[in-house]
Steps between C-alpha positions, in 0.01 A plus 500: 500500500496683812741791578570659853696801649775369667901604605765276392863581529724696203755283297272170484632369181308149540154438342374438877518805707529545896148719565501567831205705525164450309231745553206371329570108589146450607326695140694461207499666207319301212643676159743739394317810653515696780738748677623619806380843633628720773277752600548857655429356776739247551310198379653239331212327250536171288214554282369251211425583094124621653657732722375273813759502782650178590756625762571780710769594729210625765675775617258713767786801564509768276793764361552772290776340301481131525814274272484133416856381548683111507765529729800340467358243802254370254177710666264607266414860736242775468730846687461854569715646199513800807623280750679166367456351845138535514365182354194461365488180412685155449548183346706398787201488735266223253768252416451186262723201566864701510628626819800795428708698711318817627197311504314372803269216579293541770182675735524834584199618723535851358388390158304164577618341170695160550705501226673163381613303196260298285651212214434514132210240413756453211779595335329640235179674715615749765130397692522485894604064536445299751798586723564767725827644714409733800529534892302266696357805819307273673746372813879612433538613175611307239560450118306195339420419131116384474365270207166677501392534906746220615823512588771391277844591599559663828820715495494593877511771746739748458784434778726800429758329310241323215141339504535192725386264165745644313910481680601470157384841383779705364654716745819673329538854517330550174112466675420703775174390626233660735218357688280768694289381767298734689135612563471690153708310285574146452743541143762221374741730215860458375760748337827474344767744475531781224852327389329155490558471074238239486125438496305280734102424508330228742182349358204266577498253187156342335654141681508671861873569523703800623754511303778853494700573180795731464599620158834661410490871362522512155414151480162286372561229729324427791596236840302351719701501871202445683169323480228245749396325556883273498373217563204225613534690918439816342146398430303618770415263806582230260600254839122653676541639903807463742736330270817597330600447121804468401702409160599156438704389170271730289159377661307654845515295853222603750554447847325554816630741737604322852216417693284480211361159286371512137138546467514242181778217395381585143430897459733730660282753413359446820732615692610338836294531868657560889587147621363598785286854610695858660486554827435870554653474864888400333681751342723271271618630156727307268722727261541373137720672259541573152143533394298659322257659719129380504197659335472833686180589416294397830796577705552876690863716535633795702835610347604672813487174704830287617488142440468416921221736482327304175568174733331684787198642270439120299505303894253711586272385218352111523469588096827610423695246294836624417658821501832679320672821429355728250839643448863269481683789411821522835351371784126475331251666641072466476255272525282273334308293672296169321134392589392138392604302210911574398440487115757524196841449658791386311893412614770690364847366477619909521313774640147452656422583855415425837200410644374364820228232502255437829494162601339258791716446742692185489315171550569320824543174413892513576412540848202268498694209390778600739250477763367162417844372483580631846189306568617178383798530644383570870256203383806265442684684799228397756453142400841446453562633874216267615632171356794548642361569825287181509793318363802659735174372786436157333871452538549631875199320646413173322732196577 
């Protein structure tokens, strides 16, 4: 019963088609009425059988001769019809759960708007659902899928190759990806070339996955080459602080990082605790490789740092963790440095990256026991040397 505007792509010959864009997914349409208007203005209107308006495209700007065109791209855009690069407005900038080349997902300070993908509640009700895929600001940015306001899937930081959760992201010469990081703009978008002759969308499913498609031109038939979470390590901070999970024969091992003991024998949940506390005055870092980097969101960066300098920078901080390379792209470059609990890591048996953990410095018990057994030995030593001076005596004087 209810009806929507939406964009789907030409040449779906199946009963279920691909809608990537829904305008009205919040106010449906309840019968067979209503229309679309575009006014002199510019405005596009969604209004109902009562002439009530149940969507608008909320353009502010403006022109003399404004044209509603879909572009080839899939955006739904208000233009100048004077000045085709003047846009008015776009669909590209208030996405629903489909993420498509030319499109960006991101905070851009100029605009204020903080635009990323929402699921389906179904597959029949285009509604905003309960998961969300968007860039995590707070700390070093990063991409994370939410179930409502808590994290679900945490794809990573991007390290200038791929996000650091994600080594497995495809990487051929077919996606060109671009992550902008500066004080105006913090945007994650992809493109692929003009002679690519298929279609690709990425999407946030009602379930919480991220799954990418590709479908042959000409074709109806669309296949999945990416989604996540993979697997049980994917699920975020599913081992709890300072351990590592890794794949097993289809099931998840936690383990605790060196220097660290479970919290619980029962939960892992948990997480694991220092065996024993830092010492701010020893500088001593263990690298680990391979990993997936941890939760970035309390941590801080400087992409123009070294990695001796990040050293320098987390020694000089009692509350600095860990610390990495933003960037692993030739000699890597940046830095991120951690603060507190190392959360969400994972091993990966290709890719993954460095990072370099604080730890106490060692215990001395090596040399303590070293010392007591020099003890005993001078102990041994002395009366040994004794008895045989009172015998080597007894011997000499007594008849």
């Amino acid at each position: 019963m209810n009806r929507f505007l939406g964009v789907w792509y030409v040449n779906e010959l199946s009963a279920h088609k691909e809608v990537i864009w829904v305008a009205n997914r919040e106010i449906p349409l309840k019968d067979r009425s209503g229309f679309l208007n575009f006014t002199q203005q510019g405005v596009l209107l969604l209004l109902n059988g009562n002439n009530e308006r149940i969507w608008s495209s909320n353009k502010t700007t403006n022109v003399e001769s404004p044209v509603m065109q879909l572009l080839d791209s899939g955006n739904l855009v208000v233009k100048d019809g004077k000045d085709n690069n003047f846009i008015l407005w776009q669909s590209f900038e208030y996405p629903c759960d489909t993420f498509l080349p030319g499109m960006m997902i991101g905070w851009s300070s100029q605009t204020g708007v903080d635009r990323y993908l929402i699921s389906w509640k179904s597959a029949d009700d285009p509604g905003p659902g309960q998961f969300s895929f968007g860039i995590d600001r707070r700390g070093f940015p990063q991409l994370v899928v939410k179930n409502g306001t808590l994290k679900h899937y945490r794809l990573g930081s991007w390290n200038g190759k791929s996000f650091t959760g994600t080594p497995d992201l495809p990487t051929n010469q077919s996606f060109k990806y671009e992550f902008i990081l500066n004080k105006t703009h913090v945007d994650y978008s992809y493109e692929i070339p003009k002679s690519v002759v298929w279609l690709t969308r990425l999407i946030v499913s009602q379930s919480g996955f991220v799954e990418r498609f590709i479908r042959a031109d000409q074709t109806n038939v669309w296949t999945r080459i990416y989604g996540a979470p993979r697997d049980l390590c994917d699920n975020y901070s599913v081992c709890g602080a300072h351990t590592i999970c890794k794949m097993v024969d289809q099931s998840h091992n936690c383990t605790c990082l060196e220097g660290f003991v479970p919290k619980s024998l029962t939960d892992w949940s948990k997480g694991c605790a220092r065996r024993s506390a830092l010492n701010c005055t020893h500088g001593i870092f263990q690298k680990f490789t391979g990993l997936k980097l941890p939760d970035t969101s309390l941590s801080w960066y400087d992409t123009s740092m070294s990695l001796v300098e990040c050293k320098d920078m987390c020694l000089k901080n009692c509350s600095c963790t860990a610390y990495a390379n933003s960037n692993i792209t030739g000699e890597g470059s940046g830095c991120i440095l951690w603060f507190g609990d190392l959360v969400d890591m994972r091993e990966f048996s290709t890719g993954g990256q460095d990072l370099y953990i604080r730890m106490p410095p060692p215990l001395k018990t090596g040399i303590c026991q070293y010392s007591f057994h020099d003890s005993q030995a001078g102990y041994f030593f002395h009366s040994f040397s004794v008895f045989f001076f009172f015998f080597w005596m007894r011997k000499l004087y007594v008849p």
